[in-house]
C-alpha angles and dihedrals in degrees: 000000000000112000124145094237125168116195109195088216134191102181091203087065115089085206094058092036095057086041101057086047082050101058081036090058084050079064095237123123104224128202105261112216103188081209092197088062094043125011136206118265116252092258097043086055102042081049086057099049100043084045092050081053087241132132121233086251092056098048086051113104121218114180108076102012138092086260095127101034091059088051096241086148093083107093098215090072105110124234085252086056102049089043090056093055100042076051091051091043106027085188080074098063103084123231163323100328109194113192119193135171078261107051150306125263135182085226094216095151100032098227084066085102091053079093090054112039114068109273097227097054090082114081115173140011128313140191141186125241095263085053100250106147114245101163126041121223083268097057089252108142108247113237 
């Protein structure tokens, strides 16, 4: 299948890693941004998270990353602010983002771009690697 699809991918993450097989099982080759070796630009992450429907504060990771010790936690930092930092410290910038002709998802679970990638492009099962079911031998996404 032919779909212009970006994964923002960190491959030592099991989340990324399930979402770009994800998009793979759809039978699509996305374009694969190691986001911690080049980053986005600051509009084309602002656009991601305004288009994900999220706020900065929600696209910022905390676990692993230098969050507390800069201090991101005080809520009269501004989304400038916030954005400046995740740019600074691309760790900082959750993942994976998946952006689509259809739409852009912050893909925490994986099967978040379910919603964004055609449904009839998956044909068979598919499971994460912990082994938890996402798609049925039909392709149906398991609820």
């Amino acid at each position: 299948m032919t779909m212009d699809v970006t994964i923002y991918h960190n491959p030592a993450c099991g989340t990324s890693r399930n979402t770009l097989a994800l998009i793979r099982h759809a039978g699509i080759e996305p374009k694969v941004v190691e986001y911690l070796k080049t980053p986005p630009s600051r509009e084309e992450l602002a656009k991601m998270i305004g288009d994900a429907g999220l706020s900065v504060r929600e696209a910022i990771r905390e676990k692993g990353t230098p969050f507390a010790e800069l201090g991101l936690a005080d809520p009269a930092l501004s989304d400038d602010q916030l954005l400046a930092a995740m740019l600074e410290h691309p760790i900082l910038i959750n993942r994976p983002f998946v952006v689509t002709p259809i739409g852009t998802r912050l893909a925490r679970p994986s099967e978040a771009i379910l919603d964004i990638l055609p449904a009839d492009a998956f044909k068979g099962p598919f499971v994460k690697e912990d082994g938890e079911k996402v798609l049925d031998e039909a392709g149906r996404r398991i609820v």
